[in-house]
C-alpha positions in Angstrom: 31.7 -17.2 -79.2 35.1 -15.7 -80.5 38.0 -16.2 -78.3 41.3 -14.3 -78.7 44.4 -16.9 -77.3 47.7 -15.0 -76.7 50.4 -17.9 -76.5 53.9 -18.9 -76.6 55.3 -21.5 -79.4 57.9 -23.2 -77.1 56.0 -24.2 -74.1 59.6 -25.0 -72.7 60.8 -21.4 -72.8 59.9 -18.7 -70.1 57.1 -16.7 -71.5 58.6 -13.4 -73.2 56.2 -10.6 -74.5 57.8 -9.5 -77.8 57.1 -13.5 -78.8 53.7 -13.5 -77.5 51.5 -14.4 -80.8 47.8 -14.2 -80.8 45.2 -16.7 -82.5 41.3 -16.3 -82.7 39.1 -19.4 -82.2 35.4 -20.5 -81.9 34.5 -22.3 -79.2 31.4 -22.3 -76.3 33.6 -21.9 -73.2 37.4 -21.5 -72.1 37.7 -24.8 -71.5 36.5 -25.6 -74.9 39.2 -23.6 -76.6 41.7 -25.4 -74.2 40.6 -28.6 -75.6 40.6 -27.7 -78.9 44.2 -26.4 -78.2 45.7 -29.2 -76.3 47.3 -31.5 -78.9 49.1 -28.2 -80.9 51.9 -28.1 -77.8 51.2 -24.4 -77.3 52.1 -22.2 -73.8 48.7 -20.3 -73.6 49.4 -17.2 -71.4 46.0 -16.1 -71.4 42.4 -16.5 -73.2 40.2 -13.7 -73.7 36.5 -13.6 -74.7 35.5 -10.6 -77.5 32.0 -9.7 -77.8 30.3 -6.3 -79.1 32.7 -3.6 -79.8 35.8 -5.6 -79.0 35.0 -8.0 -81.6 34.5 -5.4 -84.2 37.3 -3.6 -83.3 39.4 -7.3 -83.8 37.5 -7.9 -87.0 39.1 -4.4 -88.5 42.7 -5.6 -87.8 44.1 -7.7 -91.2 45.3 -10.4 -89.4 41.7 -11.6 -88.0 41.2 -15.5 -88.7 38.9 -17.5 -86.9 40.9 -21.1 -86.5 38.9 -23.4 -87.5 38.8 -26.5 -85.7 
């Protein structure tokens, strides 16, 4: 499954939305991406899950990467 993460870079700053920054990842389960995640020191506001037309829609955009991990 393809995950979209939208994060913060300084996990010691309040979260503000014009430095929100998105990163796609495969993993099975939330959790999963949260492990994968944990030693890059990241403030992860939220994870979402893209499937069927949502993921196409993401794979159109140019700056669709699937981290690989």
């Amino acid at each position: 499954m393809i995950f979209k993460v939208f994060y913060q870079e300084n996990p010691n700053e309040v979260p503000v939305r014009e430095k929100t920054r998105t990163l796609y990842i495969e993993a099975e389960s939330e959790r999963d991406v949260r492990q994968k995640l944990k030693d890059r020191n990241l403030n992860i506001e939220y994870i979402q899950l893209l499937k069927g037309a949502h993921l196409e829609y993401e794979k159109q955009s140019p700056n669709f990467s699937v981290l690989e991990i």
